[in-house]
C-alpha positions in Angstrom: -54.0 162.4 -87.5 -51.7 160.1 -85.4 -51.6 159.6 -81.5 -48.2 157.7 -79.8 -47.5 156.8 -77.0 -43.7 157.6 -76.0 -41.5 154.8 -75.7 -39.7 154.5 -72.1 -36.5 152.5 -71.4 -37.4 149.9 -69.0 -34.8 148.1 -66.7 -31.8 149.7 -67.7 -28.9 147.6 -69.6 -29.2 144.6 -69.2 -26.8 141.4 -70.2 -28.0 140.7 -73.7 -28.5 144.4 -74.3 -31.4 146.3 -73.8 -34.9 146.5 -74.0 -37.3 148.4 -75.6 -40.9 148.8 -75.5 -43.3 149.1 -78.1 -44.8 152.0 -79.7 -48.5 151.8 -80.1 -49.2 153.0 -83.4 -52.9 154.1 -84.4 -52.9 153.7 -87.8 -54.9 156.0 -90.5 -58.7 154.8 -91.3 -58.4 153.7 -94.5 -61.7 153.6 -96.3 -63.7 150.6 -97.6 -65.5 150.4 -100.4 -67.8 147.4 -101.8 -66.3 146.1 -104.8 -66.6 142.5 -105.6 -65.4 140.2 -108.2 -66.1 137.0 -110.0 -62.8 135.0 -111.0 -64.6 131.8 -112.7 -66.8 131.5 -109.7 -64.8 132.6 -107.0 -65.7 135.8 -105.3 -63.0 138.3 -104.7 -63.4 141.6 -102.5 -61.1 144.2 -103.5 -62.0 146.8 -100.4 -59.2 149.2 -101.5 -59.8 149.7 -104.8 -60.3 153.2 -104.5 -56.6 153.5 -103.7 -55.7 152.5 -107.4 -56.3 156.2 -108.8 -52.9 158.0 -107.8 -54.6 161.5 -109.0 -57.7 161.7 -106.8 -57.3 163.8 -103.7 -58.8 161.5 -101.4 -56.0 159.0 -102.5 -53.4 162.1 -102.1 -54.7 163.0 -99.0 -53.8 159.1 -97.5 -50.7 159.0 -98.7 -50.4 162.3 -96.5 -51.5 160.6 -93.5 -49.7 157.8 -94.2 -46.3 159.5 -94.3 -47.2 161.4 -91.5 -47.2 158.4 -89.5 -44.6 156.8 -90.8 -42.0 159.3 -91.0 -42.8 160.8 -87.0 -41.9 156.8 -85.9 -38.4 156.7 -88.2 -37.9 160.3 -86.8 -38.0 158.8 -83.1 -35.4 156.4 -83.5 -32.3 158.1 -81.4 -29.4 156.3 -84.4 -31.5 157.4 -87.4 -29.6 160.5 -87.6 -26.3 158.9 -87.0 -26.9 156.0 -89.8 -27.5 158.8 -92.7 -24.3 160.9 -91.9 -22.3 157.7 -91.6 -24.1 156.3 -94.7 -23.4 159.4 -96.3 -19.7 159.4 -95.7 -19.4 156.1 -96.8 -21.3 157.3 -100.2 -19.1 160.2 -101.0 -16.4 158.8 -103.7 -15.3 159.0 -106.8 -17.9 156.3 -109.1 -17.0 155.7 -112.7 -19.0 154.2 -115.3 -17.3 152.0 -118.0 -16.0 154.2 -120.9 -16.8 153.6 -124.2 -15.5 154.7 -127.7 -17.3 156.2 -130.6 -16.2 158.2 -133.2 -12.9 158.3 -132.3 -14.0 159.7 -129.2 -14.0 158.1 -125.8 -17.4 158.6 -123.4 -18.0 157.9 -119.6 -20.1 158.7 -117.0 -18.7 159.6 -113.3 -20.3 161.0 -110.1 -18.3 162.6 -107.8 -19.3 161.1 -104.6 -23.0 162.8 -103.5 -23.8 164.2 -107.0 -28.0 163.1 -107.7 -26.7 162.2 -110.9 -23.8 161.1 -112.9 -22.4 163.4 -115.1 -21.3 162.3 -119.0 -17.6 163.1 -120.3 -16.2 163.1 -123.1 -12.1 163.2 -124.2 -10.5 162.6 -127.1 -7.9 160.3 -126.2 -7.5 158.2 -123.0 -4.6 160.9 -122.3 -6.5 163.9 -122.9 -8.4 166.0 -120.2 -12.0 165.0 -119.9 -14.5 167.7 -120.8 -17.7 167.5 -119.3 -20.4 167.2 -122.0 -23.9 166.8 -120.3 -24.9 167.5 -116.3 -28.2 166.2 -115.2 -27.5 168.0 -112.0 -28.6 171.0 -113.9 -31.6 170.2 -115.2 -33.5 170.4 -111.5 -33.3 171.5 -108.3 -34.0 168.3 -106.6 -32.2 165.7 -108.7 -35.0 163.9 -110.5 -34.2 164.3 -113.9 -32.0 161.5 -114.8 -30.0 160.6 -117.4 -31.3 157.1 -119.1 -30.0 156.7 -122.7 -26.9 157.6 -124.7 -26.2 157.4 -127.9 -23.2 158.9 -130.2 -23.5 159.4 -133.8 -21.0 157.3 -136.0 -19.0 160.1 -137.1 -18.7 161.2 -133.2 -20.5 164.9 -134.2 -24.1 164.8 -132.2 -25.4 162.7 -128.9 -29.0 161.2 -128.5 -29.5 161.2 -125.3 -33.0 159.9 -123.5 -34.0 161.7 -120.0 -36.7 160.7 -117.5 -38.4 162.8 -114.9 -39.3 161.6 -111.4 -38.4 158.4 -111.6 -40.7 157.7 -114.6 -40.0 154.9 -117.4 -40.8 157.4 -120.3 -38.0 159.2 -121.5 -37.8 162.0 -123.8 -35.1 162.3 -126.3 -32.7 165.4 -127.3 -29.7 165.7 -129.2 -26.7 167.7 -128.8 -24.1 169.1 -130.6 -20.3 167.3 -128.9 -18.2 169.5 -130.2 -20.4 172.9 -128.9 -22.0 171.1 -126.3 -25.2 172.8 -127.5 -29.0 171.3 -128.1 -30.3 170.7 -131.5 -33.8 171.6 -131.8 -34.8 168.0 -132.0 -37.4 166.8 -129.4 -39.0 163.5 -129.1 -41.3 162.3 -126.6 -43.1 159.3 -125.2 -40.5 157.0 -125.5 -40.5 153.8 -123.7 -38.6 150.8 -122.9 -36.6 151.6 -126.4 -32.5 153.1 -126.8 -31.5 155.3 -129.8 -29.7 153.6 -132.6 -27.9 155.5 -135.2 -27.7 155.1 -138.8 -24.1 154.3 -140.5 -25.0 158.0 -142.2 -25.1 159.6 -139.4 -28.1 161.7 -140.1 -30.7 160.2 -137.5 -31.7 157.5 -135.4 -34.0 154.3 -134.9 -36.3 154.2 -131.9 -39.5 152.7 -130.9 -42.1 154.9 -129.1 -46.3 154.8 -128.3 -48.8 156.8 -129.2 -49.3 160.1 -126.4 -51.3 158.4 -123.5 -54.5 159.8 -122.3 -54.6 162.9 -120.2 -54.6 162.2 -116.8 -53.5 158.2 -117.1 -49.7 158.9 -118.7 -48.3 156.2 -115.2 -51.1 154.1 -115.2 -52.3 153.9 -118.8 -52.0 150.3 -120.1 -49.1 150.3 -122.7 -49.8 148.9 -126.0 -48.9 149.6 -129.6 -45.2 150.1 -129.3 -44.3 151.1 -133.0 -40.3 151.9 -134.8 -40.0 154.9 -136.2 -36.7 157.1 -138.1 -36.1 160.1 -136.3 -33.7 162.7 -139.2 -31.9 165.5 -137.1 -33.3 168.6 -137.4 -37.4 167.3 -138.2 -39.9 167.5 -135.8 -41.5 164.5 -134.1 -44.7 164.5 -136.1 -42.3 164.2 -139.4 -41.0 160.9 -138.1 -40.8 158.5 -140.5 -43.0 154.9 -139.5 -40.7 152.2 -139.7 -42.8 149.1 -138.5 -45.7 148.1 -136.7 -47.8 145.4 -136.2 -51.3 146.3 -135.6 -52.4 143.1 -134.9 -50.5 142.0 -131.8 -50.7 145.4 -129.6 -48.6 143.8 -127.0 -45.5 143.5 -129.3 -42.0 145.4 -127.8 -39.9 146.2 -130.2 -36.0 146.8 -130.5 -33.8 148.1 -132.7 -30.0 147.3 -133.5 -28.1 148.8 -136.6 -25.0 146.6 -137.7 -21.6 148.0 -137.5 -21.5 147.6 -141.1 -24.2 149.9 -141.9 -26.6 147.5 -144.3 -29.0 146.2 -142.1 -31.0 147.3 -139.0 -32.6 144.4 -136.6 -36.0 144.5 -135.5 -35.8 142.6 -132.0 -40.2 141.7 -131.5 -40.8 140.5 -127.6 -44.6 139.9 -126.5 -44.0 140.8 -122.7 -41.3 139.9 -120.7 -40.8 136.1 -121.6 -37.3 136.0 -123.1 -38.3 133.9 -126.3 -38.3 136.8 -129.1 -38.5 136.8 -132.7 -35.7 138.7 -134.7 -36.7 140.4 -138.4 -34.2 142.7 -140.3 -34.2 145.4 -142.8 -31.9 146.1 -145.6 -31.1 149.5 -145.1 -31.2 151.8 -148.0 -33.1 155.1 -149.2 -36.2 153.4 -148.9 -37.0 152.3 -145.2 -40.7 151.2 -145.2 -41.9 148.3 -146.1 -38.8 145.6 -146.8 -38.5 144.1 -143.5 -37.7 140.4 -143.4 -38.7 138.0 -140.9 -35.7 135.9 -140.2 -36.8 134.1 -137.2 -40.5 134.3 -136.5 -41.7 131.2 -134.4 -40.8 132.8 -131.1 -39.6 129.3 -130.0 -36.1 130.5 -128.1 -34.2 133.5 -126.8 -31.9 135.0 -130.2 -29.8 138.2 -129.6 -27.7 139.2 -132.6 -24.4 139.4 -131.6 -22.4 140.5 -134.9 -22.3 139.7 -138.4 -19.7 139.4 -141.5 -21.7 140.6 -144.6 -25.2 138.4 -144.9 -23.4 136.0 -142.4 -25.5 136.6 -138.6 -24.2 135.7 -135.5 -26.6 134.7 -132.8 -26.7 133.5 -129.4 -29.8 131.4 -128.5 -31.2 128.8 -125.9 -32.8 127.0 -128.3 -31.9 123.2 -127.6 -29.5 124.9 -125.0 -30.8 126.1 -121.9 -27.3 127.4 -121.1 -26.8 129.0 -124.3 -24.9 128.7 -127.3 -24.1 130.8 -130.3 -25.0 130.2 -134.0 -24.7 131.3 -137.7 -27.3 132.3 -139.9 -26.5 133.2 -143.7 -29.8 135.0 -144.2 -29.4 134.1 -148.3 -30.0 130.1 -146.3 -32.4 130.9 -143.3 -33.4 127.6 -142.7 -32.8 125.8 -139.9 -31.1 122.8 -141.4 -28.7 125.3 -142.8 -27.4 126.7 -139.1 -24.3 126.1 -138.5 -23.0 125.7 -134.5 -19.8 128.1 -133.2 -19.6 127.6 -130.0 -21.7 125.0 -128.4 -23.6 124.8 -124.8 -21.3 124.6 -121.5 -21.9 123.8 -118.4 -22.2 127.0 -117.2 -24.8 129.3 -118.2 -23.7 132.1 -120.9 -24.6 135.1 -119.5 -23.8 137.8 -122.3 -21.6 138.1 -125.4 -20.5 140.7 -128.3 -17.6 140.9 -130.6 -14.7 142.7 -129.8 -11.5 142.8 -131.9 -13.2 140.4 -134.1 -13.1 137.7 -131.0 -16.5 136.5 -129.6 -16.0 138.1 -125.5 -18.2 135.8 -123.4 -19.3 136.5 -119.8 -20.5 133.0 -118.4 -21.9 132.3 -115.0 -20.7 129.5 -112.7 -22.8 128.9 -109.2 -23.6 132.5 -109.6 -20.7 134.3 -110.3 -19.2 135.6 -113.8 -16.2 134.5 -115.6 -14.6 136.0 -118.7 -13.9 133.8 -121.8 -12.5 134.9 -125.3 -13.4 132.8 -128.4 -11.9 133.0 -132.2 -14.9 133.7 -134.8 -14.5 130.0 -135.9 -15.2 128.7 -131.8 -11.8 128.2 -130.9 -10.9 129.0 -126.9 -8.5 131.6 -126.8 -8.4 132.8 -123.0 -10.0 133.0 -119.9 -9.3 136.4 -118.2 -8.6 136.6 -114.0 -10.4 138.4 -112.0 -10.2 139.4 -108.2 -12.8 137.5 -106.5 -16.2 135.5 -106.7 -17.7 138.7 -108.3 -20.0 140.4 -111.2 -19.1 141.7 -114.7 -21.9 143.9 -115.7 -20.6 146.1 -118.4 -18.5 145.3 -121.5 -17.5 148.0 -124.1 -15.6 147.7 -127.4 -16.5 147.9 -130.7 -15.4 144.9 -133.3 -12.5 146.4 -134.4 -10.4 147.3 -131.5 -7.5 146.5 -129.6 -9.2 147.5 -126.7 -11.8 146.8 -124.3 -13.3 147.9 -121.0 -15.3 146.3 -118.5 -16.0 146.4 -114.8 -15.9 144.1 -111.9 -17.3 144.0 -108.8 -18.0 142.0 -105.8 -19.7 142.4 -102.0 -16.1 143.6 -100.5 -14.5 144.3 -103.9 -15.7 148.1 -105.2 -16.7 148.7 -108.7 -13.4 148.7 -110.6 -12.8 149.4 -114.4 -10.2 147.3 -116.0 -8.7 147.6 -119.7 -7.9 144.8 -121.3 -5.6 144.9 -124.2 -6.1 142.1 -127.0 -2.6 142.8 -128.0 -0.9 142.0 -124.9 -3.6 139.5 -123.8 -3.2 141.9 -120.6 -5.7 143.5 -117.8 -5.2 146.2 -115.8 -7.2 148.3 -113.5 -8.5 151.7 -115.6 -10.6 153.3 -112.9 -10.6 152.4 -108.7 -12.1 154.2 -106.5 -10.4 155.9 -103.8 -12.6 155.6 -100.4 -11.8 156.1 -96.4 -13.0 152.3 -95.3 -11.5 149.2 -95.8 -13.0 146.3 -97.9 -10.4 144.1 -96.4 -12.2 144.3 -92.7 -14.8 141.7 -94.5 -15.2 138.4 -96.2 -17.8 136.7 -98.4 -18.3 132.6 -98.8 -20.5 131.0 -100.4 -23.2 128.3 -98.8 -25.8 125.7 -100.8 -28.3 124.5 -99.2 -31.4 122.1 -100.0 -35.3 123.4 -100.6 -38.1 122.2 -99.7 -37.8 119.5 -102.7 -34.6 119.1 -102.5 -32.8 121.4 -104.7 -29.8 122.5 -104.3 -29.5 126.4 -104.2 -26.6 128.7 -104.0 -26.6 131.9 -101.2 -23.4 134.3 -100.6 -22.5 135.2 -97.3 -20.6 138.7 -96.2 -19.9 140.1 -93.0 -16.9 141.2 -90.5 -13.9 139.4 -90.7 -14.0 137.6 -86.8 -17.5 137.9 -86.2 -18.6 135.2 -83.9 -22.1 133.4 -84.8 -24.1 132.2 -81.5 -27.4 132.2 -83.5 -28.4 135.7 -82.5 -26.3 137.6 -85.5 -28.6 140.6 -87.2 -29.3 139.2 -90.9 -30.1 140.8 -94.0 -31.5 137.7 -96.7 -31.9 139.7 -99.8 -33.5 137.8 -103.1 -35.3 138.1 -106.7 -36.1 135.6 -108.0 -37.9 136.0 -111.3 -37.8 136.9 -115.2 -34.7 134.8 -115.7 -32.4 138.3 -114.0 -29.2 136.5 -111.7 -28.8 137.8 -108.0 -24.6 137.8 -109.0 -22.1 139.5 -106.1 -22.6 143.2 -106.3 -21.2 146.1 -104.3 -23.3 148.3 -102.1 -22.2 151.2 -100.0 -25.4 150.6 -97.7 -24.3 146.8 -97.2 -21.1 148.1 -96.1 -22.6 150.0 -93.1 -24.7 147.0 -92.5 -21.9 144.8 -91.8 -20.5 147.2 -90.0 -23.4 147.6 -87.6 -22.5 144.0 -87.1 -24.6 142.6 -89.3 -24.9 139.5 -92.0 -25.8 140.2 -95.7 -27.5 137.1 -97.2 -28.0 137.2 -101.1 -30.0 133.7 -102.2 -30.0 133.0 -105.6 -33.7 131.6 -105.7 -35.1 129.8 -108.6 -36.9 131.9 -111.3 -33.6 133.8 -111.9 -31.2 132.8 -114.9 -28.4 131.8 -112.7 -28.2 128.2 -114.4 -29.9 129.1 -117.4 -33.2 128.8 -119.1 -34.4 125.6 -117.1 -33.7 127.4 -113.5 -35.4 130.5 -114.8 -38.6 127.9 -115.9 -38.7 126.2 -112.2 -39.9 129.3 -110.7 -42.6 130.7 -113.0 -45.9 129.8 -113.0 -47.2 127.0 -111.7 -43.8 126.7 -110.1 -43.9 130.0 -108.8 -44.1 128.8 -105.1 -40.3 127.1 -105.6 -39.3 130.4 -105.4 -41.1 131.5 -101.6 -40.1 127.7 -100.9 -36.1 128.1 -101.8 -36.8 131.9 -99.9 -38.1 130.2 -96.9 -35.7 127.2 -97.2 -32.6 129.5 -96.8 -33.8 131.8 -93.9 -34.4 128.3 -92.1 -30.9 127.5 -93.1 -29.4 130.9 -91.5 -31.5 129.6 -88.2 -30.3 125.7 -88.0 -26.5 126.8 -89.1 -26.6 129.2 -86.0 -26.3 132.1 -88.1 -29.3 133.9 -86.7 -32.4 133.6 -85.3 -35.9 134.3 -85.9 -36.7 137.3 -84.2 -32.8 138.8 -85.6 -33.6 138.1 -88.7 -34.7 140.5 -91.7 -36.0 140.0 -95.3 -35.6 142.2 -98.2 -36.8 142.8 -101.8 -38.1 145.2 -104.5 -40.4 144.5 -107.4 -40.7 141.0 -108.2 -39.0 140.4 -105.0 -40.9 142.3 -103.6 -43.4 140.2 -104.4 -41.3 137.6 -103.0 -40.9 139.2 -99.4 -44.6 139.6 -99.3 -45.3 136.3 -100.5 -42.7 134.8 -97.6 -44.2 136.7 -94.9 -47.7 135.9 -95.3 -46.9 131.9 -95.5 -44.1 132.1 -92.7 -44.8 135.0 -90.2 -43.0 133.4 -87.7 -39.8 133.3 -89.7 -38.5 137.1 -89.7 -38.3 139.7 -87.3 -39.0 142.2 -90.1 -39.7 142.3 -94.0 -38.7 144.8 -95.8 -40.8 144.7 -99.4 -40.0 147.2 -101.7 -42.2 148.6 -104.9 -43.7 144.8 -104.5 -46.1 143.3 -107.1 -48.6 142.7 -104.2 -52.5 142.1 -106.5 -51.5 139.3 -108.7 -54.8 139.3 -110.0 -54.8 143.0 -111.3 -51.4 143.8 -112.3 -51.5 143.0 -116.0 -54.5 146.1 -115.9 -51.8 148.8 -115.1 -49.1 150.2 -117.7 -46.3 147.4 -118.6 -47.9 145.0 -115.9 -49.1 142.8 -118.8 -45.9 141.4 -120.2 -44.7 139.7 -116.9 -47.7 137.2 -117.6 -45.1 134.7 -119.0 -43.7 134.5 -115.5 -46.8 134.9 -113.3 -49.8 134.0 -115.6 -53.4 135.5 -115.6 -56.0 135.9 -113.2 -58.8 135.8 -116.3 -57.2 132.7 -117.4 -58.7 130.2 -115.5 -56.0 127.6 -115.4 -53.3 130.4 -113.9 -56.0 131.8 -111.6 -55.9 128.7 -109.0 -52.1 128.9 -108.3 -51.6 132.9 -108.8 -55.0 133.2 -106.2 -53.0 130.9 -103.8 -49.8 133.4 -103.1 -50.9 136.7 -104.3 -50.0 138.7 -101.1 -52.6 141.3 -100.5 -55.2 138.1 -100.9 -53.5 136.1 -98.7 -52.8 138.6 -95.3 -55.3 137.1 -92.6 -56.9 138.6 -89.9 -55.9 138.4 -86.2 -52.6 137.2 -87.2 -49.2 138.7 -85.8 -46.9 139.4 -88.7 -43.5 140.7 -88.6 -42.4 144.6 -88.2 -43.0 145.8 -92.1 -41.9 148.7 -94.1 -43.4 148.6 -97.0 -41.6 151.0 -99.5 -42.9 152.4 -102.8 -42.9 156.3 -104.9 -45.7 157.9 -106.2 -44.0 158.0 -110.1 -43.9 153.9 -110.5 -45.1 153.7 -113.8 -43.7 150.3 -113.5 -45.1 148.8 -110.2 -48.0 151.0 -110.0 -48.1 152.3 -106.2 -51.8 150.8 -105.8 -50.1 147.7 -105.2 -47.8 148.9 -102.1 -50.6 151.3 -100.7 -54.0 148.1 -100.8 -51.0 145.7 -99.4 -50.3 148.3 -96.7 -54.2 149.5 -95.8 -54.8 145.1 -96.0 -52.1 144.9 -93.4 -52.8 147.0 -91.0 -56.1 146.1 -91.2 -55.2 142.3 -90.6 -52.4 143.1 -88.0 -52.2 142.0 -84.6 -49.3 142.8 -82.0 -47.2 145.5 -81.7 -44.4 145.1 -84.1 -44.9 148.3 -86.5 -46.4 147.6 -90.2 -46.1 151.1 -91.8 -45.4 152.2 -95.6 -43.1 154.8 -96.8 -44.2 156.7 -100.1 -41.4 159.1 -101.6 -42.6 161.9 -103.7 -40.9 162.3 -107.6 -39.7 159.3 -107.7 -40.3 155.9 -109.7 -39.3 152.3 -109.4 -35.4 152.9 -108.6 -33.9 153.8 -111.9 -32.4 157.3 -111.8 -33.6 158.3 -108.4 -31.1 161.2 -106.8 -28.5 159.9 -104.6 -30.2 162.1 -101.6 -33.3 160.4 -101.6 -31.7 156.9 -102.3 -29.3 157.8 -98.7 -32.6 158.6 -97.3 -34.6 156.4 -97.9 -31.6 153.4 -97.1 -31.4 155.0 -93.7 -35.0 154.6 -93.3 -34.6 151.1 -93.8 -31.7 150.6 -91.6 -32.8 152.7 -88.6 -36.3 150.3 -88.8 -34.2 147.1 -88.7 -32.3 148.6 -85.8 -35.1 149.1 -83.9 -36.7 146.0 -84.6 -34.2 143.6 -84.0 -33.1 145.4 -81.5 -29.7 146.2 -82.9 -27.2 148.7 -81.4 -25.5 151.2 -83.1 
């Protein structure tokens, strides 16, 4: 199917390095087809829509050819093979989750180095020997049945836990026995986008589901219909009791919380993935059905429940608070005028809080990095708690009446630790740190703001060697998001590691669009603001160029999902900007994604195509409508799996054919498509090493990188 031409060295080494020549790649023919259509006058040709059915053969068969192509020019580069067995040795150690108690019982998740999965322990006391309760590993010979939810029963005796196949986002959910470490016969299927909560009895769990999609369109269907159901151990499925519904708004999400308490269970009601929600409850009793209470119902702000003392609710909300704040509710008094204010809005943007040894724990964000704070239940500061570095708290467990908590940090050079924190004491130490073979202490991470195009003032982190010397020609890595209120915090990243080692820069912008500085950041890049986001993108890679970081043609951009949308988005407006772009599982036709599975509920952040006020500005960036021909865009690896039932894979493979159709120059513009595997949640450590070396050997041969 595919005809190179080898690649020769020419001239030898030379003073700057060496040189390479191009590979000419012949592409597959992708087919075109004559679809047109009318968005309120404008006419649209969608010449790969034929590409949007993952289960016809002729779609199959291009993926195949595809691949073939894609794979025989990574297989060609002479360090590829090096970069996986170094990326693989700096993989393989010890990962713990943070623990987390239940029934007197304490729970965690570890992977031993190169496991596919982590594996879930249990012990009965932080002294004891941990037994292992549930392997993934075992469940298939290539890894790709992963572990997604975990629930224990109050009284510690049976585990809910939720497993996904190929990378999918339904999850089926099973139950087994602790003590045994035996299934139940309980089986429950098309779950999505919904956790297990227990009842205080014990006897069953809460959960929110759809109806069994159509044969043949279970990762493409449109999801609609999400309902709550009761699911008593030991019934089938089909005996389930219906909690709620609401058959009048079919694009309703719904959640479900029991209180520690026991008496009431809350019904969290989202309409896509805007984060204003309403909040109902129940009064739980023998009688389920039919009693729930709609507590907050105008959708007008964000509300999590965070705790409550009898028919006294704790909230947090943005509502008059773009930062946050947290709130009572006596649900006897529901009425506004009858709130009463805890802990008011800061200037830095609360990023989570629960209650844990009957304190409010909050995790707020300043410039992009996370700070501790404890509050009493009436709003008085108690303590701030250190921590190492500029880094990221993404897990806190405890429940409200313990001593004890756990949580872990982590930073670009600072390795996921888990700390304890004793309220006693007032005390943290480390629980869990990772023993590895390379030393975080070799690099250094600062932090850089810079203006955008308007003028804003946006934060970026910085990491690389210790010593490195910047004469504008440094390899860069600018990674960013950008979208659905999520914050680009410090993270660590085994694959960044070897980056910097291969003497490169790792760049993580924190664009608008993201939550970093609360709700009003988040609301500057969506809609008709959208473009801040490429803007601040484009802004900072112009900032690693003038500050003689990098330059141009050294310079690569990264992203998956909505920033993948991003990289394609920057790429298209600013080919002249990067040396490569590495999109990944990218939201590429903005005017069809709200057609495929979930793809409707990001329309609070992107808009509508068949609304005719969002179709002007989404028309103006969508990627695979904007690629041009005869123009020379930068070497692209587009990146996507054929089990996306998030990102449909239509979107990577019509951006790819578009590309390469549009493409001139000899810079590479190819797409890799793994097999059982989905958007990134659960996918086997093998494939993720892979697949990172993939990406790593591509930007080594394209910026001309030596290894």
């Amino acid at each position: 199917m595919t005809k190179k031409t080898a690649c020769a060295w020419i001239g030898g080494l030379l003073l700057l390095g060496f040189v390479a020549c191009s590979q000419k790649i012949e592409y597959p023919v992708t087919k075109k087809v004559d679809v047109v259509d009318d968005y309120h006058g404008t006419q649209v040709t969608d010449s790969y829509r034929w590409l949007e059915d993952d289960n016809a053969e002729e779609t199959k068969a291009w993926v195949e050819a595809q691949n073939k192509v894609t794979f025989a020019y990574l297989s060609r580069i002479p360090a590829r093979e090096k970069i996986q067995k170094r990326l693989t040795e700096l993989w393989n150690y010890e990962k713990f989750d943070v623990p987390f108690k239940q029934g007197g019982l304490y729970f965690f998740q570890k992977n031993d180095g190169l496991q596919n999965q982590s594996v879930l322990y249990v012990q009965e006391s932080l002294d004891a020997q941990p037994r292992k309760l549930l392997d993934p590993n075992t469940l298939s010979e290539d890894g790709t049945i992963a572990l997604t939810t975990t629930a224990v029963s109050r009284n510690g005796k049976n585990l809910a836990y939720g497993l996904s196949s190929g990378g999918s986002d339904w999850r089926e959910f099973h139950v087994r026995d602790i003590a045994s470490g035996a299934d139940l016969d309980d089986h429950v299927r098309w779950v999505k986008f919904s956790d297990a909560t227990w009842s205080h009895d014990s006897k069953g769990f809460y959960y929110a589901r759809y109806d069994q999609p159509q044969a043949g369109k279970t990762l493409v269907q449109s999801n609609k219909f999400q309902k709550v159901f009761y699911h008593k151990i030991g019934i089938d499925q089909a005996e389930d009791e219906l909690i709620y519904d609401d058959r009048n708004h079919p694009d309703r999400l719904f959640g479900v919380d029991a209180t520690d308490d026991g008496k009431y269970l809350i019904v969290y009601v989202r309409e896509g993935s805007s984060g204003n929600n309403r909040v109902y409850y129940m009064k739980l009793g023998r009688r389920r059905k039919g009693n729930v209470v709609r507590l907050l119902d105008k959708a007008d702000a964000q509300y999590r429940y965070v705790d409550n003392d009898g028919p006294l609710f704790y909230f947090y909300t943005n509502l008059d608070a773009p930062k946050g704040r947290i709130i009572a509710i006596h649900i006897d008094k529901p009425q506004p005028s009858h709130w009463r204010e805890i802990i008011s809005e800061q200037s830095d943007a609360l990023y989570s809080v629960q209650v844990i040894h009957n304190q409010f724990v909050m995790v707020t964000m300043h410039d992009a990095y996370h700070q501790i704070k404890i509050y009493n239940k009436n709003g008085s500061f108690d303590t701030e708690l250190p921590l190492p570095t500029l880094g990221s708290v993404r897990n806190i467990e405890g429940n409200k009446d313990d001593d004890e908590m756990f949580f872990d940090f982590a930073s670009f050079a600072y390795h996921l630790t888990i700390y304890r924190y004793d309220f006693t004491q007032k005390e943290s130490t480390v629980f869990q740190a990772p023993s590895v073979d390379f030393s975080l202490e070799d690099y250094e991470t600062k932090q850089v703001f810079f203006k955008s195009k308007d003028g804003m003032r946006v934060p970026m982190f910085l990491t690389y060697k210790k010593g490195i010397e910047f004469r504008g020609k440094t390899p860069t890595y600018l990674y960013g998001y950008g979208g659905f209120n999520i914050s680009s915090t410090p993270r660590f990243d085994v694959s960044n590691v070897l980056w910097m080692e291969m003497g490169g820069i790792y760049a993580l912008v924190n664009l608008r669009g993201g939550g970093e500085y609360g709700e009003e950041w988040h609301e500057q890049g969506i809609l008709e603001n959208k473009q801040n986001v490429f803007d601040d993108f484009i802004a900072a890679a112009e900032y690693l160029i003038s500050e003689g970081y990098t330059s141009s043609e050294k310079l690569a951009i990264g992203g998956a999902s909505n920033g993948g949308l991003l990289v394609g988005a920057c790429m298209i407006q600013r080919p002249d900007l990067y040396g490569a772009a590495l999109p990944a599982v990218g939201v590429m036709d903005m005017l069809r994604y709200h057609t495929f599975t979930i793809g409707w509920a990001w329309a609070s952040d992107y808009g509508r195509s068949d609304n005719p006020d969002h179709f002007p500005f989404i028309y103006a960036y969508s990627p695979l409508h904007n690629l041009k021909e005869g123009v020379s865009y930068p070497a692209t690896l587009v990146t996507t799996a054929d089990h996306d039932d998030r990102v449909v894979p239509a979107h990577s493979f019509k951006f790819a054919a578009r590309l390469q159709e549009c493409h001139t120059g000899d810079a590479p513009v190819l797409i890799r498509i793994e097999t059982r595997a989905g958007h990134g949640a659960g996918k086997p450590t093998s494939k993720r090493i892979e697949e990172q070396a993939d990406k790593w050997a591509f930007l080594l041969k394209n910026l001309r990188m030596t290894y």
